[in-house]
N, C-alpha and C positions, 0 to 999 in steps of 0.2 A: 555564663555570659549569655544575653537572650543579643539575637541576631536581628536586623531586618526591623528597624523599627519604624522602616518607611518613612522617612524625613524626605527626600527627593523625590517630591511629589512631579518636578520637572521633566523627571524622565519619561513619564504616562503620557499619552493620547488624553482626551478629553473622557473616552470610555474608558480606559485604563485608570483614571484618576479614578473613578468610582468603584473599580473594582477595588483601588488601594485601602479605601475605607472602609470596605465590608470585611475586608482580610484583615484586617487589622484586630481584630477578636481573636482569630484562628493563633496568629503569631504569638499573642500576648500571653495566651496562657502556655506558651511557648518553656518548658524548663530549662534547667542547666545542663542534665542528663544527657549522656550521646546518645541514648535509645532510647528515649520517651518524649521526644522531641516533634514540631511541625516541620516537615520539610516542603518549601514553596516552590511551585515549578510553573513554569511558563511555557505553554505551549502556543502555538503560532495560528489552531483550529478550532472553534465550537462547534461541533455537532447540532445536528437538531434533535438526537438521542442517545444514550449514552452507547445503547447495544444497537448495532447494525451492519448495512453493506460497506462499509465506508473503512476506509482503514485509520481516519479519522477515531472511528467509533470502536475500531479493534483493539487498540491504543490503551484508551478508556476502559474497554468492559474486561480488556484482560486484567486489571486490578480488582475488581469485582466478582467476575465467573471463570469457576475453573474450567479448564478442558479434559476431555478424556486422555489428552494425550500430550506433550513437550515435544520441543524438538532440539537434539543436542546439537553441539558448534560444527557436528561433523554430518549434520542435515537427516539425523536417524532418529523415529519416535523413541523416547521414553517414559515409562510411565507418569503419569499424575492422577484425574480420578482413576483410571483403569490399570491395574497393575499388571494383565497380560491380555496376550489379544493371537487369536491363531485364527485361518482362513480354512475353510471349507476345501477337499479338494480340487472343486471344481471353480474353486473361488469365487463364486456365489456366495457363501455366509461366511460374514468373521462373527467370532463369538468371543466378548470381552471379559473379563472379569474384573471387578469392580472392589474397589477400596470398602469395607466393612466397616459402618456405622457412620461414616459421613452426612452432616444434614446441613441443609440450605439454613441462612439466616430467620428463616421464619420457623424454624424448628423441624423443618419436614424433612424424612428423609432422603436421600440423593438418588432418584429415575432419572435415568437419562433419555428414558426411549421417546417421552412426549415429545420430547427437542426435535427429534428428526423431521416428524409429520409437521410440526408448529414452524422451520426452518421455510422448508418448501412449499408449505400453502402461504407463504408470505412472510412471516416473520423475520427473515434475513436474507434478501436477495441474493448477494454474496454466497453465502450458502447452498441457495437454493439451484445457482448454475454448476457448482462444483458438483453436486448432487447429480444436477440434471440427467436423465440417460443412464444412470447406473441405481440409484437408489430406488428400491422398490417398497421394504416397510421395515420398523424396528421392534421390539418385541423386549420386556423385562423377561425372560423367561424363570428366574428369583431375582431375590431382594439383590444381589451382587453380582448377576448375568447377564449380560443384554445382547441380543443374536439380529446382526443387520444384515437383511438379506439386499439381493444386489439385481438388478436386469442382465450384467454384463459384467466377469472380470476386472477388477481395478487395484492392483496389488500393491498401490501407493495410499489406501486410503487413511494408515493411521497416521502418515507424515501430512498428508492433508489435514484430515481433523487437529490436528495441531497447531492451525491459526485461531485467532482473535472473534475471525466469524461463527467458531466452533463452541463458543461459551455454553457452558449450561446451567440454565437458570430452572427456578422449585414451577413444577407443573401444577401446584396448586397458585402460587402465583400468577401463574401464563391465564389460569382458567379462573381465578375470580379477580384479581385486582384490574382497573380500568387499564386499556391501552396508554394511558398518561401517564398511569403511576409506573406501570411499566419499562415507560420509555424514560423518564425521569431517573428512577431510580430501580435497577432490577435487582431480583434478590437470590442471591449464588449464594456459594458456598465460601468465595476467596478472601483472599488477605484482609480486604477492606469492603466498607458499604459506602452508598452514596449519604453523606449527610445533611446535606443540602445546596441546592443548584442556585446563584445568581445567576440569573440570564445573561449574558455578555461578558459576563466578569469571571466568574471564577466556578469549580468544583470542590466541594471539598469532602474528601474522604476520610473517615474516620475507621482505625482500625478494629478488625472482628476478634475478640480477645479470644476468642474460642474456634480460631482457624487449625486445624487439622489434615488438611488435604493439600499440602506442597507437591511440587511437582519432585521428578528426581534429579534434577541439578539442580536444585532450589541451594543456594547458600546457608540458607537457615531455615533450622527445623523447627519449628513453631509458627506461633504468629507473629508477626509485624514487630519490629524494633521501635519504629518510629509511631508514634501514636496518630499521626495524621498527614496526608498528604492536602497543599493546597496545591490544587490543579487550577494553572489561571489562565485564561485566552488573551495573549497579546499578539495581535498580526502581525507587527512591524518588523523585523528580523534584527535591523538594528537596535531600534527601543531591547530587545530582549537581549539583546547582549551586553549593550550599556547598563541594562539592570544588572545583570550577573556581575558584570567590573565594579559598580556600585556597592554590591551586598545587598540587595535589594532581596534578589531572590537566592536560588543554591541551586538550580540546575535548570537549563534551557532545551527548548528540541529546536532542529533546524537550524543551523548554527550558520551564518553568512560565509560562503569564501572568503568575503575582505577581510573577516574579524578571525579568522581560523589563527591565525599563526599569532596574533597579537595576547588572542587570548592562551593558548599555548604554552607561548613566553612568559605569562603572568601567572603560572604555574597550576590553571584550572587541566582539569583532566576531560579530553578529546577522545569522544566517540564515535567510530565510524560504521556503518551498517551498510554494504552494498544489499538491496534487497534483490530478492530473485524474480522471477517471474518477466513480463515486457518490462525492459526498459524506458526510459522516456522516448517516444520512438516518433518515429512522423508515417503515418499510414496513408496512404495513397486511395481516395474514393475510386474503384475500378468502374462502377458501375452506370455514372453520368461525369461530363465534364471533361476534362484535358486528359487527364491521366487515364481513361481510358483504352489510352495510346501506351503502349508497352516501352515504347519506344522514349515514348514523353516524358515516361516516370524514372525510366532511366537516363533521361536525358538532364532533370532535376538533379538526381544522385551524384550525378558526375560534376551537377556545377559546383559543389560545396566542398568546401575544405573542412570536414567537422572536428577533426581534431584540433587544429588551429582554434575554429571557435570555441570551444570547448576547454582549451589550454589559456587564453586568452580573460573569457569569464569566472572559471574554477580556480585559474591557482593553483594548480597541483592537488587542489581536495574533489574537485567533482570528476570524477571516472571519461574518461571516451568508451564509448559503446556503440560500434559497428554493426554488431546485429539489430535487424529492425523487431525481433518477434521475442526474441530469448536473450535475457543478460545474463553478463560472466561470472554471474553468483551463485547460477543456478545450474541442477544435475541436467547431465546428457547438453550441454553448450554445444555448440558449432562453432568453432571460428573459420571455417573456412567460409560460412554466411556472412561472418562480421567483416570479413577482407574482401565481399565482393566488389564495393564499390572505393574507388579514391579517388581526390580531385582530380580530375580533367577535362579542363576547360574546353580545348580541340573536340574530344570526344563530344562532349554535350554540344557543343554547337553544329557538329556534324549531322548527329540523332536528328535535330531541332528542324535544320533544313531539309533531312531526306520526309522530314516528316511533313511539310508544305510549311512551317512556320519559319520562312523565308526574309519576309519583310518587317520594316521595325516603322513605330510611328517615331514623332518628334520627340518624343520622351526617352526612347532606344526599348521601349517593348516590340518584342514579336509580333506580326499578327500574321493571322488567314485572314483569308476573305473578308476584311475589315474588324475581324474581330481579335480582342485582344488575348495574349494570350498569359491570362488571370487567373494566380491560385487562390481562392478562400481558403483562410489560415485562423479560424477559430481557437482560442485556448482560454481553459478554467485560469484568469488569473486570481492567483492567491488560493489557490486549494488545489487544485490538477498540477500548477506548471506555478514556484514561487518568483524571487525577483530576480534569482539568480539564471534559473530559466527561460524565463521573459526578454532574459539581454542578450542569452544563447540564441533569440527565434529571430530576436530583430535581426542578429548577423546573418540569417540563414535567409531573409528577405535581403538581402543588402548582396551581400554573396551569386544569389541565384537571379537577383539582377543585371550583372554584368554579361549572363548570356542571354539575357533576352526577358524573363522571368517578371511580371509582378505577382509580387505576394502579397496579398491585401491582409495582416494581423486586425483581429478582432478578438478583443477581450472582451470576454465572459464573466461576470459575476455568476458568484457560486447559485443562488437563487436563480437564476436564468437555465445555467448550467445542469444544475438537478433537476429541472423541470422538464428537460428533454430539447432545450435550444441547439440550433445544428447537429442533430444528431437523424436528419433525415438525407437523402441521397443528395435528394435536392438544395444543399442546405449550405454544404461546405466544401473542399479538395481534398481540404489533409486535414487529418485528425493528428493531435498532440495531447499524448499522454501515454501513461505508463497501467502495469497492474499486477499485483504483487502476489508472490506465489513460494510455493518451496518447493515446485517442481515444474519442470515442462509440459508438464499436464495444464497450464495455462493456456496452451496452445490449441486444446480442443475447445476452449471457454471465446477464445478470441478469433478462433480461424474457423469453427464449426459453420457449414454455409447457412448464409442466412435467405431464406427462400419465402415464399408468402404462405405456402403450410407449413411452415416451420421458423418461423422468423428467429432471427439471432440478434438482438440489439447492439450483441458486445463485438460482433464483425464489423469492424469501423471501416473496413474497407468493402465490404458489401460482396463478398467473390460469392459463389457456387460452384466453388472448387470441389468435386467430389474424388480426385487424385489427391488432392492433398487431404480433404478429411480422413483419408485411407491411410494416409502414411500415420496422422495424429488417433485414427482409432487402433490401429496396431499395438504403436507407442504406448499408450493406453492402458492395454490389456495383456502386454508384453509381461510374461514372470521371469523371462531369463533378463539378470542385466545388460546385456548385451546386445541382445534382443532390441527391447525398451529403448537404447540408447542410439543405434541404428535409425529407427524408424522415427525419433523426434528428429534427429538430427538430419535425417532426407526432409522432414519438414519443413524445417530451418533455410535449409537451403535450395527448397523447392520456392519458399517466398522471395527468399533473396534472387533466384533464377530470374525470378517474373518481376524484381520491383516492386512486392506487395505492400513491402515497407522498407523504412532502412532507418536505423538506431543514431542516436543522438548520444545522449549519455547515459549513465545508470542511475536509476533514480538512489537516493541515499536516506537513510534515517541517521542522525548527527546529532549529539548531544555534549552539550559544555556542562562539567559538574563544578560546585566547588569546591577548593584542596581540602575541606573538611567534612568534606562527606565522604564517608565507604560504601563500598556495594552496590551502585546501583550501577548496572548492566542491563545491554539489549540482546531482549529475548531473539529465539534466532530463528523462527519462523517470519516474523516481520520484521524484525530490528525498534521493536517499541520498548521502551523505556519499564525495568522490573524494579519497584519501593518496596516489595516483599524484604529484600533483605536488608536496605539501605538503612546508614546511622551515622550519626553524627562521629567523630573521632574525639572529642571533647563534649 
């Protein structure tokens, strides 16, 4: 029986409708077979390539390039290209060992050492900070060895290398095909290749009949079931879901709260992904502006009831998360960070006045000395922070107005946003957003001081904290767990001490399948969607 023959063209956006008609080739040579089938997916992000910093793009290139390393459901590497991996005693070098006879799509054998150096002089930003400060050089030492030596201890590094950013793609590709073809379509070892990109519309990936290098909880030991995935970009969260109740498509990412329970009920299979790393969080600019004031930023803290908002927009599917640095997804949590702050209203308005912000104009803001007292509240809509997000930020403007608070929201297109829009001191109050991780080691990525010999882009609150980078290079470089799990954890709650930030929700990866598809599960370094083993049931 062939699926999806796209007749409800009504469901599409104007751009959606054109993707429907370029897809329409992929479906049709569609069989009856439960394994050698197109299965059509709709995602809610286009990149602007396939491989990068972006977890967008992590998503993506994990279909295409393998990594050295998985991560299991209990947050511990296992292998995939690299079948063992041991550290140096000084832990300075791990030395890997690698899968025998493995070759990239272009026939070339599998190096993974160029990756390293091609990461960090640019090639994957993302990458390139996880790196930052410990990665010194990589090295084939044979065809099945590769020895990375380090500046600095980091005894998490193969559960790191287990993201999405960590792909490895053929160094002969890196070193002759253009930056376009590159970015377009890279050429790995994995399940599938890129076969061709509509811009706006769709991905579609075709699978590598000659894949060999599965990870070790891969569900299936071969290649690909499915003969081809359509990867399609539909924003609208609804549109995507009303496809799925359609038969339009067979499986969605970012799934709406409102549609959670309906589609549940209508027997599609619900996936939920707490991701680790920050949470969706609200960061506090220390360095210019209101919150400067310790006092102010916790005076914010206390006007919000976030769990209310949070219970209110989620539904029982989006998480509350109290921590502002570290979600409860992820190794070495604090919760005694995440309980620092709870609504009260009395408190914040006390902080508010001891702090000179006494008087209110005729609107009921605060001011000093005639000035108002104004958060800029920038956020990535539609890629950083989605709809369901967006309706959590307006409550938290709404909320922190009744002590006194404006909060001026400004949305952000993504084009803006990647460009480096408010992202200078001068620029905005609070940063909103999240960044995903499979360890508390995100904590030196996002709290590392940022200083003018040393600038930190990712410190959205701009500290030169050198007590807390203390606490997070410890953590770091810690090999007892115990150790390790102390020193993020005085982190945690060295932020939460100060009101560096304070947690919103936890960001989530969500996917709606159809009841006739098997296998597709989220990988659990990020929670992105795995078609390696996926097929049809009929």
């Amino acid at each position: 029986m062939s699926r999806r023959h796209l007749s409800t063209l009504a469901l599409f956006s104007a751009a959606a409708l054109g993707l429907t008609a370029c897809a329409g080739g992929a479906t049709a040579a569609d069989g009856g077979a439960g394994t050698d089938r197109t299965l059509v997916y709709a995602h809610q992000q286009e990149p602007a390539c396939v491989f990068g910093g972006w977890i967008e793009q992590a998503y993506l290139s994990y279909q295409v390039l393998d990594s050295l390393t998985s991560l299991d459901e209990n947050g511990k590497a296992v292998p995939w290209l690299a079948t063992d991996w041991k550290a140096s005693a000084d832990g300075l070098t791990w030395t890997l060992t690698l899968k025998d006879g493995v070759k990239f799509t272009d026939g070339t054998a599998v190096d993974a050492a160029a990756n390293f150096d091609y990461w960090v002089d640019g090639g994957n930003s993302t990458a390139a900070v996880w790196l930052g400060g410990y990665y010194d050089s990589a090295k084939a030492v044979d065809a099945t060895t590769l020895a990375i030596k380090l500046k600095r201890p980091y005894p998490q590094l193969p559960e790191t290398i287990s993201q999405g950013y960590f792909g490895i793609q053929s160094a002969k590709a890196l070193k002759e095909r253009t930056a376009e073809q590159n970015c377009e379509a890279p050429i790995g070892s994995g399940a599938f290749t890129v076969s061709e990109w509509n811009r706006g519309q769709n991905i579609l990936l075709k699978r590598n009949d000659q894949y060999t290098s599965w990870p070790a909880n891969a569900k299936v030991q071969g290649p690909a079931k499915l003969a081809a995935v359509d990867w399609r970009f539909v924003p609208d969260g609804t549109t995507r879901a009303t496809a799925l109740k359609a038969d339009e498509v067979d499986a969605i990412y970012d799934v709406p709260a409102i549609d959670w329970q309906q589609l549940e009920q209508g027997g599609f299979q619900l996936q939920k992904y707490v991701t680790g790393g920050r949470p969706q969080a609200l960061t506090f600019n220390t360095r210019e502006g209101i919150f400067k004031d310790e006092s102010v930023r916790k005076a914010f803290a206390y006007s919000l009831d976030r769990p209310a908002l949070v219970e209110t927009v989620g539904l029982d599917v989006i998480p509350f998360e109290g921590n502002g640095s570290v979600s409860q997804a992820t190794t070495d949590y604090s919760q005694k960070a995440a309980d620092a702050y709870s609504y009260d209203a009395a408190k914040a308005n006390e902080l508010l006045d001891a702090a000179g912000w006494s008087e209110r104009d005729a609107e009921g803001y605060r001011t000093k000395n005639g000035k108002v007292l104004e958060a800029k509240l920038p956020y990535g809509a539609g890629s950083i922070v989605n709809a369901d997000g967006a309706s959590i930020l307006q409550g938290v403007a709404e909320q922190a107005k009744a002590v006194g608070f404006k909060v001026t929201l400004i949305s952000v297109p993504q084009s803006e946003l990647f460009s480096g829009a408010y992202s200078k001191p001068n620029e905005s109050d609070i940063y909103a957003g999240y960044w995903t991780s499979v360890t508390s080691g995100i904590l030196y990525i996002n709290w590392r001081p940022d200083t003018e010999k040393s600038p930190n882009g990712n410190n959205s609150a701009f500290t030169q904290d050198a007590t807390l980078e203390k606490f997070i290079l410890e953590g770091n470089s810690a090999s007892d767990p115990a150790e390790r799990a102390k020193a993020y954890q005085d982190a945690q709650e060295y932020i939460a001490d100060h009101a560096y930030a304070i947690g919103l929700y936890d960001r989530l990866s969500t996917l709606a399948v159809a009841p006739d598809v098997v296998d597709v599960w989220q990988e659990h370094s990020q929670g992105g969607p795995v078609f390696h083993d996926a097929h049809f049931s009929s």
